[in-house]
SEBA-584357 format. One record per residue (C-alpha): residue number from 1; x, y, z. Coordinates in Angstrom, 3 decimals. Last residue first. Example, Ala and Ser with C-alpha at 12.3 -4.5 7.8 and 13.67 -1.06 7.14 Angstrom:
// residues 2
<atom><num>2</num><east>13.670</east><north>-1.060</north><up>7.140</up></atom>
<atom><num>1</num><east>12.300</east><north>-4.500</north><up>7.800</up></atom>
// end
This chain:
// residues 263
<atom><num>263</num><east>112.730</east><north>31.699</north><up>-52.172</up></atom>
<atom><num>262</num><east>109.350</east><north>34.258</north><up>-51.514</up></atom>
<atom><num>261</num><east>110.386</east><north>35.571</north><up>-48.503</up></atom>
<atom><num>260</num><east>113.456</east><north>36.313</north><up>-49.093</up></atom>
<atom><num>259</num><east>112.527</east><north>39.018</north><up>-51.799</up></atom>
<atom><num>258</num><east>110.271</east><north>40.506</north><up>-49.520</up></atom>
<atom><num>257</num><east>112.693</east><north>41.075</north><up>-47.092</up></atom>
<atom><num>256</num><east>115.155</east><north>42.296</north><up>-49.627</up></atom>
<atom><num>255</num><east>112.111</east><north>44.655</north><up>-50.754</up></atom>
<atom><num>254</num><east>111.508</east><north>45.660</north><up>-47.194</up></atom>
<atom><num>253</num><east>115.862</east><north>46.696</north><up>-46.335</up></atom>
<atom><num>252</num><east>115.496</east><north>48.631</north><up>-49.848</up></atom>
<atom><num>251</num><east>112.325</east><north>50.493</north><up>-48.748</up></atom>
<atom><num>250</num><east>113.696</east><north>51.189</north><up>-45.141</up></atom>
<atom><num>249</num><east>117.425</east><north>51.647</north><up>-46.391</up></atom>
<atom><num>248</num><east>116.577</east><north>54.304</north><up>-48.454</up></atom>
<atom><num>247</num><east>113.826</east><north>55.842</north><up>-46.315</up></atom>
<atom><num>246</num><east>116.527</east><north>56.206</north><up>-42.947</up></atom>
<atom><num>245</num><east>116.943</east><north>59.761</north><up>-43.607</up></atom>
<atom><num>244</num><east>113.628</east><north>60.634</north><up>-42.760</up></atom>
<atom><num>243</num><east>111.252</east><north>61.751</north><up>-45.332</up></atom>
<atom><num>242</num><east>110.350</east><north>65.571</north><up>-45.710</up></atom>
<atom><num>241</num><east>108.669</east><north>67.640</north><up>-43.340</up></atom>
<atom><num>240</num><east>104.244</east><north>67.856</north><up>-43.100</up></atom>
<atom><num>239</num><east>103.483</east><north>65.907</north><up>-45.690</up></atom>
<atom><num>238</num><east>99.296</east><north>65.936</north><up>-45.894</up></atom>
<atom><num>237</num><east>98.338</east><north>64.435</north><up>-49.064</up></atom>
<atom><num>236</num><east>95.564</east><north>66.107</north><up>-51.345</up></atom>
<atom><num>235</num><east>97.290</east><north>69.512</north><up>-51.073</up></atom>
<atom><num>234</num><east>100.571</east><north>68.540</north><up>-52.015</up></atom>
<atom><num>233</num><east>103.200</east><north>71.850</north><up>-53.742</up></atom>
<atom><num>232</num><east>104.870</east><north>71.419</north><up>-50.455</up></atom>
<atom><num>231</num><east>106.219</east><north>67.945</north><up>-51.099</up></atom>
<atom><num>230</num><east>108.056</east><north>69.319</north><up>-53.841</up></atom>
<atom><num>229</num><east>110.954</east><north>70.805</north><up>-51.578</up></atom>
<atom><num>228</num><east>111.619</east><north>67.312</north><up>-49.740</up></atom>
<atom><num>227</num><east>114.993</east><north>66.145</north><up>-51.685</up></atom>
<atom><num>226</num><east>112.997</east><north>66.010</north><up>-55.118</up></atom>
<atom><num>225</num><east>112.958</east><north>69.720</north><up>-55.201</up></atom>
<atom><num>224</num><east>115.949</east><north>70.478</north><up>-53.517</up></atom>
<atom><num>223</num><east>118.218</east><north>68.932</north><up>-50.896</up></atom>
<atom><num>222</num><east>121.219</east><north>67.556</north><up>-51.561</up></atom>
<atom><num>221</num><east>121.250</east><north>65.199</north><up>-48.477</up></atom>
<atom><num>220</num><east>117.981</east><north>63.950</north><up>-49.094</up></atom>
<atom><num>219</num><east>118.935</east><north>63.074</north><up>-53.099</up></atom>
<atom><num>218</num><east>122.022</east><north>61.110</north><up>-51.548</up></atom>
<atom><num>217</num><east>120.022</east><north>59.567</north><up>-49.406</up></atom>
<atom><num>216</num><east>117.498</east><north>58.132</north><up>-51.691</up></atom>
<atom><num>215</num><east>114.113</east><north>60.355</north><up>-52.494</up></atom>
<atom><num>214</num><east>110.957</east><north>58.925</north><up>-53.030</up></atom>
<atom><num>213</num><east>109.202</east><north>61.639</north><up>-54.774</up></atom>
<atom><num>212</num><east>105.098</east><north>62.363</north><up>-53.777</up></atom>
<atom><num>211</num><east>102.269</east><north>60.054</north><up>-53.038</up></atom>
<atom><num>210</num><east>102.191</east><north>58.011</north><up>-56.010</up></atom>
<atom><num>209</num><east>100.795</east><north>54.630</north><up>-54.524</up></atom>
<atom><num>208</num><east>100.401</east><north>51.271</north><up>-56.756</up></atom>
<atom><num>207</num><east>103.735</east><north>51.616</north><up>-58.771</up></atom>
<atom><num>206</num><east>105.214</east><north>54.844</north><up>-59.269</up></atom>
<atom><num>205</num><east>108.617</east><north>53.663</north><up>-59.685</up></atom>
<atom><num>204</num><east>109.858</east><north>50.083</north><up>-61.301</up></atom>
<atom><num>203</num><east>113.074</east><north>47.751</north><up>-60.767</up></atom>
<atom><num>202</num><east>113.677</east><north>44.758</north><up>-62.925</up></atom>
<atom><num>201</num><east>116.239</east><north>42.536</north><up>-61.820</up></atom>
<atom><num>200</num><east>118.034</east><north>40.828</north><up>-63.971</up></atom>
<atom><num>199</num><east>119.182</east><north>36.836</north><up>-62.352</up></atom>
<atom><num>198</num><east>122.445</east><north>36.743</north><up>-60.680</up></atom>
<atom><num>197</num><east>122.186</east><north>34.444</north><up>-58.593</up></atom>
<atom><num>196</num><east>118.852</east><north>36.030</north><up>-56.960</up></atom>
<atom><num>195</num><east>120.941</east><north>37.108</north><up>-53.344</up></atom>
<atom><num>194</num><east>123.721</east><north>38.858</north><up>-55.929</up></atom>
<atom><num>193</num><east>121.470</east><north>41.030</north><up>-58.256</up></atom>
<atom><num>192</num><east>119.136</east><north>42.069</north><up>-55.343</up></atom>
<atom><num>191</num><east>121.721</east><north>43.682</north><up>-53.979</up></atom>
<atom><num>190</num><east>123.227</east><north>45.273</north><up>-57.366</up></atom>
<atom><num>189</num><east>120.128</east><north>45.789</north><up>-59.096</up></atom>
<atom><num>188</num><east>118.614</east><north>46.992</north><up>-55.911</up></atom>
<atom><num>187</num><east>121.363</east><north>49.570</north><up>-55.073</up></atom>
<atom><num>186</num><east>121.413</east><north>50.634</north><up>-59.180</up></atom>
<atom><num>185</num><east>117.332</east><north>50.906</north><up>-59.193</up></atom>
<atom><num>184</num><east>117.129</east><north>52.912</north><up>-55.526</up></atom>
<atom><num>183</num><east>120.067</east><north>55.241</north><up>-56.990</up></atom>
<atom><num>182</num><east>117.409</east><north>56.499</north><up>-59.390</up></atom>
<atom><num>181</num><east>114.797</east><north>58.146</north><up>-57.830</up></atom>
<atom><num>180</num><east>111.602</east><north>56.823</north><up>-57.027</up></atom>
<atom><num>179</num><east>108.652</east><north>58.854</north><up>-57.602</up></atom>
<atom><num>178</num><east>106.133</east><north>57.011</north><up>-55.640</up></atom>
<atom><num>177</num><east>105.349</east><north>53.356</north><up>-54.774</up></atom>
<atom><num>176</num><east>108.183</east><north>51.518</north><up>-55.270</up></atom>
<atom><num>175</num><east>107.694</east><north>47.846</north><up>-57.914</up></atom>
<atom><num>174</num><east>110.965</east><north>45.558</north><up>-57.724</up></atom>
<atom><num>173</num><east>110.355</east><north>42.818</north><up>-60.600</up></atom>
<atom><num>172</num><east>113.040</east><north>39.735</north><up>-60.539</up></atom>
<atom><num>171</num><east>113.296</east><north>37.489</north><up>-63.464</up></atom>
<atom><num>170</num><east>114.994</east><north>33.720</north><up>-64.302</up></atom>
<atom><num>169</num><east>114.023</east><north>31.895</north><up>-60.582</up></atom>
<atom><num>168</num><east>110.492</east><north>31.277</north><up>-61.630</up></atom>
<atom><num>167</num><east>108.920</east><north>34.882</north><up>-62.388</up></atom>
<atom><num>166</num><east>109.408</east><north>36.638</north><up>-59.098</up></atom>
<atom><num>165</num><east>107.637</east><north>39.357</north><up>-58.111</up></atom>
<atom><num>164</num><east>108.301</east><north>42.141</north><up>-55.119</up></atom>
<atom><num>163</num><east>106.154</east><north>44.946</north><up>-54.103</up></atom>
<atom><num>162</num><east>106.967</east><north>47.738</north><up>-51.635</up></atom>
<atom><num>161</num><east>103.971</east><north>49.930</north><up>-50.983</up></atom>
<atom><num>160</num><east>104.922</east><north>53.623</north><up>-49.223</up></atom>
<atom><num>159</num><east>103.162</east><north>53.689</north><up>-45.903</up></atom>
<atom><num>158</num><east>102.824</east><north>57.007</north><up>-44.973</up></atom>
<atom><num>157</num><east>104.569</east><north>58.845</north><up>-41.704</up></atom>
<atom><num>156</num><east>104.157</east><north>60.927</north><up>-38.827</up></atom>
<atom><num>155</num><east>100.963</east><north>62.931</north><up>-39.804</up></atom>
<atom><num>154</num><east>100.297</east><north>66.155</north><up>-37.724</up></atom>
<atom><num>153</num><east>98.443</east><north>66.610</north><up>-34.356</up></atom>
<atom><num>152</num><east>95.130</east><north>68.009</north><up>-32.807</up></atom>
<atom><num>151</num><east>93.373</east><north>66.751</north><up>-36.259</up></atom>
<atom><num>150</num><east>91.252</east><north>69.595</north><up>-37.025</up></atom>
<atom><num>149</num><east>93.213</east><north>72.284</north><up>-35.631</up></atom>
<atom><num>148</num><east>96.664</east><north>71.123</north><up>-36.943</up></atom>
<atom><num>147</num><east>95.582</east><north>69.539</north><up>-40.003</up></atom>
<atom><num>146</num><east>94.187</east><north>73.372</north><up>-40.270</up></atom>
<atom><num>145</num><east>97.542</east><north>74.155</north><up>-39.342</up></atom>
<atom><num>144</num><east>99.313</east><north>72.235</north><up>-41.706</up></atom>
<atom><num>143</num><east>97.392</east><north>73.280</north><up>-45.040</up></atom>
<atom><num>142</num><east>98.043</east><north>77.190</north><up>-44.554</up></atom>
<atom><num>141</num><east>101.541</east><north>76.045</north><up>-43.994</up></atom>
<atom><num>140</num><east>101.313</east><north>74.868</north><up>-47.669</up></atom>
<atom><num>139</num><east>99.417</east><north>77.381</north><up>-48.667</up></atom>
<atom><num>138</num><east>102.143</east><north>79.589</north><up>-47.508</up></atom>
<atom><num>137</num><east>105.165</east><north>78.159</north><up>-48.772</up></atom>
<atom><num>136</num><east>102.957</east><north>78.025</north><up>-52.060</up></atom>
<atom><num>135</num><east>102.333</east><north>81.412</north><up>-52.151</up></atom>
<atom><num>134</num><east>105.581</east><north>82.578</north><up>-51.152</up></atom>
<atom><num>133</num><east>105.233</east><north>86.108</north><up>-49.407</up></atom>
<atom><num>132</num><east>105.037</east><north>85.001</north><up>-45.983</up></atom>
<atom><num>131</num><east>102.002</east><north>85.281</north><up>-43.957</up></atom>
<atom><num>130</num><east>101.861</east><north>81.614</north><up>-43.815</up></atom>
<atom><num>129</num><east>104.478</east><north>81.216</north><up>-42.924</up></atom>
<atom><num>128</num><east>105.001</east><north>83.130</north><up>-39.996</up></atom>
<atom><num>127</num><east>101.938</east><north>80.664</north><up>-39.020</up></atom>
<atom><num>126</num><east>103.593</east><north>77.589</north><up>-39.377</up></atom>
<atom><num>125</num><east>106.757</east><north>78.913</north><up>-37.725</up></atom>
<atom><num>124</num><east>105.062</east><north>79.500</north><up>-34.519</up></atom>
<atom><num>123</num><east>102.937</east><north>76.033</north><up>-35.370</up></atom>
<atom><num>122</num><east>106.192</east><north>74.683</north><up>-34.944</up></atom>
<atom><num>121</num><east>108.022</east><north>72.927</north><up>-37.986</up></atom>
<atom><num>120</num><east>107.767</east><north>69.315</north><up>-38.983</up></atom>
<atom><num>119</num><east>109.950</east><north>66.838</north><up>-37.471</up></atom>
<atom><num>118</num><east>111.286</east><north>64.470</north><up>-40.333</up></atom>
<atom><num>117</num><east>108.804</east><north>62.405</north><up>-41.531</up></atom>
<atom><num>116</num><east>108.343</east><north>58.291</north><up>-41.138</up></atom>
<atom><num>115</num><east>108.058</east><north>55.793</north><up>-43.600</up></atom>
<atom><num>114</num><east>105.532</east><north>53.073</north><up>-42.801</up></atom>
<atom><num>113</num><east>105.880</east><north>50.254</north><up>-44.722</up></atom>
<atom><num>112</num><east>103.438</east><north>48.759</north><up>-47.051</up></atom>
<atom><num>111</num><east>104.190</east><north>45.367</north><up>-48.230</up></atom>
<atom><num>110</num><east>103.821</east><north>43.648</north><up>-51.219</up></atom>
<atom><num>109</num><east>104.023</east><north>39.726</north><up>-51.938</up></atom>
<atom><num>108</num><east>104.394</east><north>37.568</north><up>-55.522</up></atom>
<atom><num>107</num><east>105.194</east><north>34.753</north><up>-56.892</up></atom>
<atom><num>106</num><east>104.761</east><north>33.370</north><up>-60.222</up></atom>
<atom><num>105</num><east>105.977</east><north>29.983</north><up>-60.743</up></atom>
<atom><num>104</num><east>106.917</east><north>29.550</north><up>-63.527</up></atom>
<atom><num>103</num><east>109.017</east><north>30.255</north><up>-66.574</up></atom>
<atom><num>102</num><east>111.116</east><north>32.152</north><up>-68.425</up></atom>
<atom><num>101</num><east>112.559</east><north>32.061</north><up>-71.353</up></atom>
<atom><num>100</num><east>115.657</east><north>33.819</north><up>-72.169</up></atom>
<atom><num>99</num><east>115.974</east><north>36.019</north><up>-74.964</up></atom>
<atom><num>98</num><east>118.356</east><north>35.843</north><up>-78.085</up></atom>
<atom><num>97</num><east>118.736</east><north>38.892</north><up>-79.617</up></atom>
<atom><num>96</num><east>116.120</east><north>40.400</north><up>-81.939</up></atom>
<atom><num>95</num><east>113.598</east><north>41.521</north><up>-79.322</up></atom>
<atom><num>94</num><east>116.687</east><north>43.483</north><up>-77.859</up></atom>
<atom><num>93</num><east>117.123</east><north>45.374</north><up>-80.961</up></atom>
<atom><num>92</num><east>113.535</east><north>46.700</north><up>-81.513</up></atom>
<atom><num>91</num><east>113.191</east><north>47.579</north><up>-77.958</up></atom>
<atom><num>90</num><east>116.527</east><north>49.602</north><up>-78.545</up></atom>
<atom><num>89</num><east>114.769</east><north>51.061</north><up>-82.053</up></atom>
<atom><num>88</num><east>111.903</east><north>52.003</north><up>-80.327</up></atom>
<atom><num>87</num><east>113.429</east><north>53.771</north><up>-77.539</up></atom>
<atom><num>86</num><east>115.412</east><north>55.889</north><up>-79.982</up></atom>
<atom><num>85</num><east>112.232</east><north>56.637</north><up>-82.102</up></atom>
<atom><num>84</num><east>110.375</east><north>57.826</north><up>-78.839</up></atom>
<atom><num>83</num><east>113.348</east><north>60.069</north><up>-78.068</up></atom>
<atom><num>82</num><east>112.781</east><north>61.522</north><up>-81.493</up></atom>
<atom><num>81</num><east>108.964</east><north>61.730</north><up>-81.108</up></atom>
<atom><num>80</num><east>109.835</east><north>63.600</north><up>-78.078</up></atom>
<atom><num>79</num><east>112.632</east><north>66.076</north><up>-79.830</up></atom>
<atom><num>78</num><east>109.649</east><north>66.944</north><up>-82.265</up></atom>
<atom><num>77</num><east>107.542</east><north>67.760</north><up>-80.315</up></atom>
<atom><num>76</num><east>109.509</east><north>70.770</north><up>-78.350</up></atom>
<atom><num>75</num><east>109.688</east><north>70.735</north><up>-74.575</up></atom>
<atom><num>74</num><east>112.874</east><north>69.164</north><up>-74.408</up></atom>
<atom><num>73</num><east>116.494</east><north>67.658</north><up>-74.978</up></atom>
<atom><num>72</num><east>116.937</east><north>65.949</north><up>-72.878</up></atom>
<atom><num>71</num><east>114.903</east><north>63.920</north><up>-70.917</up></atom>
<atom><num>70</num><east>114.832</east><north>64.019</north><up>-66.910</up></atom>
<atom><num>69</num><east>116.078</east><north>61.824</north><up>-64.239</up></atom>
<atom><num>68</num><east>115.366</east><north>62.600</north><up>-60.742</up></atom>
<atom><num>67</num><east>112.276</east><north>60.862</north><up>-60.401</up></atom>
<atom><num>66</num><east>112.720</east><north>58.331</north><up>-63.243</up></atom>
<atom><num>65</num><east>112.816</east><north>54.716</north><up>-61.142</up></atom>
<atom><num>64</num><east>111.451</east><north>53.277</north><up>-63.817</up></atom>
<atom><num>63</num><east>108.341</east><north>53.521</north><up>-65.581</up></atom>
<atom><num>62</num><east>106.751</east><north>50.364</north><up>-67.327</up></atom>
<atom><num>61</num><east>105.688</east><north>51.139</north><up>-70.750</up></atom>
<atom><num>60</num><east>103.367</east><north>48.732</north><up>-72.588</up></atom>
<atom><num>59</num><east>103.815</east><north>47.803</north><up>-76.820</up></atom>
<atom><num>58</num><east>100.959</east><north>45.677</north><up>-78.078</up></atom>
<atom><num>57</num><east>101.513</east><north>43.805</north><up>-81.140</up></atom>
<atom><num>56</num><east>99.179</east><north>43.306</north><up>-84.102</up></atom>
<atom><num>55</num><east>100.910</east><north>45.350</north><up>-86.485</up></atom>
<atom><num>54</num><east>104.533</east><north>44.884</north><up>-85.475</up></atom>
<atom><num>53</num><east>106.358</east><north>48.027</north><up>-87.368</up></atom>
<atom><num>52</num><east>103.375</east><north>50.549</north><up>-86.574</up></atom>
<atom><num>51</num><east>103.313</east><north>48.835</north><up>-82.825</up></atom>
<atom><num>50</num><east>106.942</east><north>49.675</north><up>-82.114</up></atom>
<atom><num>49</num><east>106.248</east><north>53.098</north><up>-83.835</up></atom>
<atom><num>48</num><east>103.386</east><north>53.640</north><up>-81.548</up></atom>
<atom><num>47</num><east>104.837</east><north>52.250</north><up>-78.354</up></atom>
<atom><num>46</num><east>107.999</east><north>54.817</north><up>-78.721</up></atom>
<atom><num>45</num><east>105.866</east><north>57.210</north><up>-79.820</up></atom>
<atom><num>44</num><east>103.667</east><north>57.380</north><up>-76.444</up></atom>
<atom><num>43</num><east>106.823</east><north>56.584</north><up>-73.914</up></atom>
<atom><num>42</num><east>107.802</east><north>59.993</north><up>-75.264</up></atom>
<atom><num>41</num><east>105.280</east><north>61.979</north><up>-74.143</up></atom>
<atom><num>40</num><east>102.077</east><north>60.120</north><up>-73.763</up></atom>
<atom><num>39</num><east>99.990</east><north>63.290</north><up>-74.258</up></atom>
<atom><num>38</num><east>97.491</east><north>65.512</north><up>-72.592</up></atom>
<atom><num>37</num><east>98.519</east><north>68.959</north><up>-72.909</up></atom>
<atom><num>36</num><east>99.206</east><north>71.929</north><up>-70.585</up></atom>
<atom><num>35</num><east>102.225</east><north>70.109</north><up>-68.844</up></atom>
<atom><num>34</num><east>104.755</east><north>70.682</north><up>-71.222</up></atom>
<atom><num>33</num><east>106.444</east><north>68.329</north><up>-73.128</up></atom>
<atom><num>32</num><east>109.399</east><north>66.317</north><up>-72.758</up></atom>
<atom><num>31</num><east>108.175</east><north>65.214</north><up>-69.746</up></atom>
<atom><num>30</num><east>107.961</east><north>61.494</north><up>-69.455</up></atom>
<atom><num>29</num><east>110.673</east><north>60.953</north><up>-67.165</up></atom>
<atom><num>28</num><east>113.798</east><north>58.874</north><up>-67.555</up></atom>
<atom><num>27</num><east>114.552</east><north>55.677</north><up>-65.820</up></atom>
<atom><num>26</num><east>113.334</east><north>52.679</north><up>-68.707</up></atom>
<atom><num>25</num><east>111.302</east><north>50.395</north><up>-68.855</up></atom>
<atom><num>24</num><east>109.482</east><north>48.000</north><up>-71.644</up></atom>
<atom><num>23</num><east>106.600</east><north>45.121</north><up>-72.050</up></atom>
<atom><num>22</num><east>106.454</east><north>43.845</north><up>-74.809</up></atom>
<atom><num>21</num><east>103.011</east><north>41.987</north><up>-76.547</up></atom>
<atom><num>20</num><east>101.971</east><north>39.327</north><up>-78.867</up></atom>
<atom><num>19</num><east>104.817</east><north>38.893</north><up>-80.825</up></atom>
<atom><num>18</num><east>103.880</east><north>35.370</north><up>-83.201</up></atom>
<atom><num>17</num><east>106.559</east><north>32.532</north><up>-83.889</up></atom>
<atom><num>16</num><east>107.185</east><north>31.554</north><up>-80.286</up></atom>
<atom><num>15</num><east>105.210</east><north>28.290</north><up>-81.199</up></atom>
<atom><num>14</num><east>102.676</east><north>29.190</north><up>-78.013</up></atom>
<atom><num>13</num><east>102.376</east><north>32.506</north><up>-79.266</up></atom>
<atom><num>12</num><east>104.931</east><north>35.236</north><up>-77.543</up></atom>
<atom><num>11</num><east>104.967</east><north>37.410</north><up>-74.513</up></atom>
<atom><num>10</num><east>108.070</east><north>39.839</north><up>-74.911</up></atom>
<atom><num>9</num><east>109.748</east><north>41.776</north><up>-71.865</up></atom>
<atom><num>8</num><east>111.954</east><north>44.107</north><up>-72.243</up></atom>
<atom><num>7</num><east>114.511</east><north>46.050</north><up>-69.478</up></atom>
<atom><num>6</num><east>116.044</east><north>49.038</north><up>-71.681</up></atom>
<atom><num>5</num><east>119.330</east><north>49.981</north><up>-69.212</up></atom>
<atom><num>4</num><east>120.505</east><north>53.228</north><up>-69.609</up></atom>
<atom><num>3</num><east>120.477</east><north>53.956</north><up>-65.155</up></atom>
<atom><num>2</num><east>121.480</east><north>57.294</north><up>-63.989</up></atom>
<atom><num>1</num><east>123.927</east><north>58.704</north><up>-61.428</up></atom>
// end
């Protein structure tokens, strides 16, 4: 699955005559180039050559939920400024259609529920291990069982922040914590879609908390790196299994919650 919609958002003068700023999204990650320099990817040229064509204007990037959705193609320079162009030019056309205004109030809660793990091996397993021949399987495990000692127990869960805003009854921001994969942005787009009356909803990742990937059901049930397999790479954070199956419909169940509670 994967999500081409280009949310924008344009702040104006008071006459509506000046662009003073946009705000854009989109699901895809920002890694068309390697991780050995410091860069703003593709995101980066698409809010230069907005701003190059709107001098004056300020061009933001709000992430969506990217975490299993990667650009192609890659890893060359020149295929980031292009994706950067691309973006541009879809900002560029939906400034030029015919937006709808919004207005107040603002309102706005967040929530941080606690999403528990999986059960997390034995410390028999925890110290085969680490004697294993994968490095990072076995820092990892390393990791554990010094939780382990220190702590007498491992973590449970982590509370992932849920944040909801409404802007009057025309817009709808979701913000996850994490890096949120894409069926969360389709299910809340749809759900979120009908209780709002059909107002867009805007659905963001790695907002206020990244932790690690925020994996739907689907993504559990496959497995892999964004299923759980990443988490062992964390050595700031202690996850000691992956998620439990019920994370989609605890984040998704919150933000309706949240939703509701700001009518």
């Amino acid at each position: 699955p994967v999500d081409h919609d280009v949310p924008v958002l344009q702040v104006r003068s008071g006459d509506g005559k000046e662009l003073k700023t946009v705000l854009f999204g989109y699901a895809c990650h920002a890694t068309v180039l390697g991780l050995m320099e410091i860069s703003g990817d593709w995101p980066g040229f698409a809010q230069q050559y907005f701003e190059e064509d709107h001098p004056g204007a300020v061009a933001m990037f709000l992430n969506g939920c990217s975490g299993d959705q990667n650009p192609y193609p890659r890893r060359l320079l020149h295929y980031a400024e292009g994706h950067g162009r691309s973006m541009a030019t879809a900002i560029e056309a939906a400034i030029e259609t015919e937006g709808k205004p919004l207005s107040g109030p603002i309102r706005a809660a967040i929530a941080w529920p606690e999403i528990p793990y999986q059960e997390p091996p034995s410390r028999e397993v925890l110290e085969a291990t680490r004697q294993g021949k994968d490095r990072y399987d076995a820092s990892h495990a390393a990791l554990l069982l010094d939780t382990l000692d220190a702590t007498g127990g491992l973590p449970k869960s982590y509370p992932v922040p849920v944040q909801v805003l409404r802007f009057g009854d025309g817009l709808n921001l979701v913000a996850i914590g994490g890096e949120v994969v894409v069926d969360y942005s389709l299910r809340l787009k749809r759900e979120l879609g009908e209780l709002g009356g059909g107002a867009p909803v805007w659905v963001a990742g790695y907002s206020n908390d990244v932790m690690t990937y925020i994996p739907s059901r689907r993504v559990l049930d496959e497995g892999g790196y964004e299923g759980g397999g990443a988490m062992r790479y964390s050595m700031s954070i202690v996850h000691p299994a992956p998620w439990d199956p019920s994370i989609e419909d605890r984040l998704v169940g919150k933000a309706i919650e949240l939703f509701n509670g700001l009518r």
